[in-house]
N, C-alpha and C positions, 0 to 999 in steps of 0.2 A: 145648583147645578147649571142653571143658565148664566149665571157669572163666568162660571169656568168653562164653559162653553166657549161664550164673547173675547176671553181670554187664548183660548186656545187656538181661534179663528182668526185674532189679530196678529197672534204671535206665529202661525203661520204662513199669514198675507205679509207680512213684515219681511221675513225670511225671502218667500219668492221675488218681493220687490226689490230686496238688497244684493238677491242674485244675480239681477239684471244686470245692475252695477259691476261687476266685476268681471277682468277676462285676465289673462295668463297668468292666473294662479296657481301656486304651487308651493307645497308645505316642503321646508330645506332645515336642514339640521344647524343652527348655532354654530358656530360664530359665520359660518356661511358654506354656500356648494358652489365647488367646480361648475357643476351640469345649471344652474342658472346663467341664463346669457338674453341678449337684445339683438336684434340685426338693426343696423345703423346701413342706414341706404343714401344714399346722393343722388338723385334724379338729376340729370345733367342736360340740359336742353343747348340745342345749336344754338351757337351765337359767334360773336366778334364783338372787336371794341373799333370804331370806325373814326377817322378824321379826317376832315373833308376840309376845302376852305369855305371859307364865309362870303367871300366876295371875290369874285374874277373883274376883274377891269381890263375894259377897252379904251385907251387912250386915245381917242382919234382924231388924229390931226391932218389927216385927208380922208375924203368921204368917198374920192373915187378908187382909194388903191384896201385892201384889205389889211386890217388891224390885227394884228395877234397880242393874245396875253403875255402877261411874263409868265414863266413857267407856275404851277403850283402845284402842289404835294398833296398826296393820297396815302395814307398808310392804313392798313388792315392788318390789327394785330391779334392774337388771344382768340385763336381762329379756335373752334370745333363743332366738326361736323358728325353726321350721323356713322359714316362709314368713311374709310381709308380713300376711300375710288372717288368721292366726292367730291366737288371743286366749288367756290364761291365768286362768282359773277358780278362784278359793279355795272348798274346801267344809270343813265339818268333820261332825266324827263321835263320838258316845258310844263308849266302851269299855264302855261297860255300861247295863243297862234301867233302870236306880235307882244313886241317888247311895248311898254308904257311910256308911249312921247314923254318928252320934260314938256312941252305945252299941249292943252288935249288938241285931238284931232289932228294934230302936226305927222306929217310923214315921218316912216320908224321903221326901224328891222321886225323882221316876222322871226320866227323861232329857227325857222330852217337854215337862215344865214348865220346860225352860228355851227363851227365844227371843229372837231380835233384831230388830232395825227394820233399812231400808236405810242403812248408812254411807253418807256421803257421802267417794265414790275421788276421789282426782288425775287428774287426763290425759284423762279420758273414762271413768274406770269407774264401773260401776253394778253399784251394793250393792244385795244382795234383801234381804226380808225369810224367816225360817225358823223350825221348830222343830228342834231338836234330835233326832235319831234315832241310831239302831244303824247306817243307811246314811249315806254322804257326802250334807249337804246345801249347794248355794250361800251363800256367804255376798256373794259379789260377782265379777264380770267385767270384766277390765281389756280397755279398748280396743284393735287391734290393731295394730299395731306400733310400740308406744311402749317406752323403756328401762325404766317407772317405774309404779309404780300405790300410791297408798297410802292410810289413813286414818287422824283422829285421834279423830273422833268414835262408834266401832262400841261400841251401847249394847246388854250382855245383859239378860233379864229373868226373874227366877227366879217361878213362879205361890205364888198365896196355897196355903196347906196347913195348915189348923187340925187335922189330923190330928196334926201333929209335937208333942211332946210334952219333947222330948229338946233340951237344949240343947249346942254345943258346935261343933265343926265335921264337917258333912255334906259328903262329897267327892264329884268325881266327874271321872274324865280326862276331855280331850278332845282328839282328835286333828285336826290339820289335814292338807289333802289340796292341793297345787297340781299344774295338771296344762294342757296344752294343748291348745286342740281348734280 
């Protein structure tokens, strides 16, 4: 009797445990049922594909008159946002208050002498004009619910500095910021 007991007791815990295991089941007639199905979901988070340039150069071959870029290109493609009304904002931003002399301590541009004009965006966006800061500033607003926003014309502008002294290459990062509001 307490064999079948032990037995009985295992083959019941057995049962609840393998219960556990299991969820959307359902007995279905051979060779198969209509009424079995799955929902198949796509959670689709905001995003874009972004291309920015890697390097803007400043030629400068006078220290007293201001330098401009050659043009360079922005494109924001493979846009989606949360809603229709929504629009995707490029800013960028200094990593620092002064550019990195080419010799240390040598006189240098600070962040704030560099600035741009408004690019002219695809689709309906509109390029601002900015100076460069240590916070995120606008560089342009793409239209709202379009796939695409780009440009080929976004002209930097580095200020005269007859302080500099030092030839060579003066760096400075800059980071971009895409974000939707």
């Amino acid at each position: 009797m307490r064999n079948a007991f032990v037995r009985t007791s295992m083959i019941v815990g057995l049962t609840f445990v393998t219960a556990g295991f299991v969820f959307a089941q359902e007995a279905v007639v051979l060779p198969g049922s209509p009424a079995t199905s799955t929902t198949l979901t796509a959670n689709v988070s905001e995003q874009a594909r972004v291309t920015v340039p890697g390097i803007v150069t400043f030629n400068v071959t006078n220290i007293a008159a201001i330098t401009a870029s050659t043009p360079v290109s922005v494109t924001v493609d493979n846009i989606v946002l949360a809603t229709a009304a929504k629009t995707l904002r490029m800013s960028v931003q200094a990593s620092a208050a002064a550019f990195t002399p080419s010799v240390a301590s040598a006189a240098t541009w600070a962040a704030v002498d560099v600035s741009w004009g408004a690019g002219t965006f695809s689709n309906g966006g509109v390029g601002t004009t900015g100076i460069l800061a240590l916070t995120p500033v606008p560089v342009a607003t793409c239209a709202a619910d379009v796939a695409a926003c780009s440009t080929t014309n976004l002209i930097f502008s580095l200020a005269a500095n007859s302080l500099v002294k030092r030839s060579g290459n003066h760096t400075l990062l800059m980071t971009w910021k895409f974000e939707s509001i």
